[in-house]
N, C-alpha and C positions, 0 to 999 in steps of 0.2 A: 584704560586705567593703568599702562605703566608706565612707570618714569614721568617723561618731561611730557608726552603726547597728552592733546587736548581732549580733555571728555566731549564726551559724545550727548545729542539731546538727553537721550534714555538717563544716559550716564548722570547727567547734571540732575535730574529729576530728581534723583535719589537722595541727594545732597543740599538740595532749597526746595522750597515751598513757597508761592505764591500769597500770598495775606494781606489782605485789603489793599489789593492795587500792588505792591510792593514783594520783591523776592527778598526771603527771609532764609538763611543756612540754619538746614535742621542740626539737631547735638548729636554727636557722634552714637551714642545709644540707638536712636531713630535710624541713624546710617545703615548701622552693619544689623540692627534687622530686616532694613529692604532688603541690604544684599545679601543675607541670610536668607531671606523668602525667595528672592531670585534664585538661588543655587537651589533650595529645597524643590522649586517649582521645577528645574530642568532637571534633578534627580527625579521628581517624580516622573516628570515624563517620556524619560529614561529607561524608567522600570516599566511605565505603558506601552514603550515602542518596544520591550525586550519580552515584555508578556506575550504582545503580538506577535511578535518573529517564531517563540515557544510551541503557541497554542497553531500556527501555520505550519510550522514543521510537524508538529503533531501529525495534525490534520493528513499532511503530507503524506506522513509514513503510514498512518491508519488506510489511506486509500492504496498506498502501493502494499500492504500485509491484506488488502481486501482485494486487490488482482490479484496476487501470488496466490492467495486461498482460493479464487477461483480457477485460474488456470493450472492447479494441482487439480482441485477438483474434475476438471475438466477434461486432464488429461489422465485421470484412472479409471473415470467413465468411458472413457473412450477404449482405452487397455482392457477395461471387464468388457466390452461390448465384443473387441478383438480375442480376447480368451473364451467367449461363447461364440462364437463364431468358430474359430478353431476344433471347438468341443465338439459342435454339431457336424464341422465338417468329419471328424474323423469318426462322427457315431455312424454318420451317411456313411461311410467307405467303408466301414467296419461291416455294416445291414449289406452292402453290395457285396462284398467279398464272401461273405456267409452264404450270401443267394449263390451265387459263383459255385463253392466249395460244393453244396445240398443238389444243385443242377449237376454238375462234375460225378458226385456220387451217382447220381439216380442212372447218369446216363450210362457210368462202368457197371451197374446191376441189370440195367438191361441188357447191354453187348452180354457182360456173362450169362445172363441167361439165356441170350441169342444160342451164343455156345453152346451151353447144356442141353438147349433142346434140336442143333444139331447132330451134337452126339448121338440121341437116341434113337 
């Protein structure tokens, strides 16, 4: 529909009408609200394909903010599992070292007493 180029079926449709056997050119009123309904129909479908593209990005990032929350999750679970691990190791080594220390003692009061009672 510009210039000199020849309309097209769709095109001509807009612009005649068929009436008992015979094409009849509609009044230019009739015209430009086909093609007014045309344009409103591809805006509308426009805003359905842009709705869609929206509500998909959404979607998108709602699944990639529900990995991230889990693999945060995941990985503090696992950091508290390693800081009780930790904990327990050094309660163990702390219990071993004590035993250590109480055995160490016991065995210096016996030699002294070994001693003392060689003295006498």
């Amino acid at each position: 529909m510009y210039g000199d180029e020849p309309l097209t079926k769709d095109e001509a449709k807009k612009f005649t009408e068929i009436v008992m056997g015979t094409e009849k050119v509609l009044p230019i009123n009739v015209v430009v609200d086909r093609i007014m309904e045309g344009q409103h129909q591809q805006q509308r479908q426009q805003r359905r394909q842009q709705q869609q593209q929206r509500q998909q990005l959404q979607q998108r990032q709602q699944r990639q903010q529900q990995q991230q929350r889990q693999q945060l999750q995941q990985r503090q679970q696992r950091q508290q599992r390693q800081q009780r691990q930790q904990l327990q190791q050094r309660q163990q080594l702390q219990q071993r070292q004590r035993r250590q220390q109480q055995q160490q003692l016991l065995l210096l009061q016996l030699i002294y007493w070994g001693c003392m009672q060689l003295q006498q």
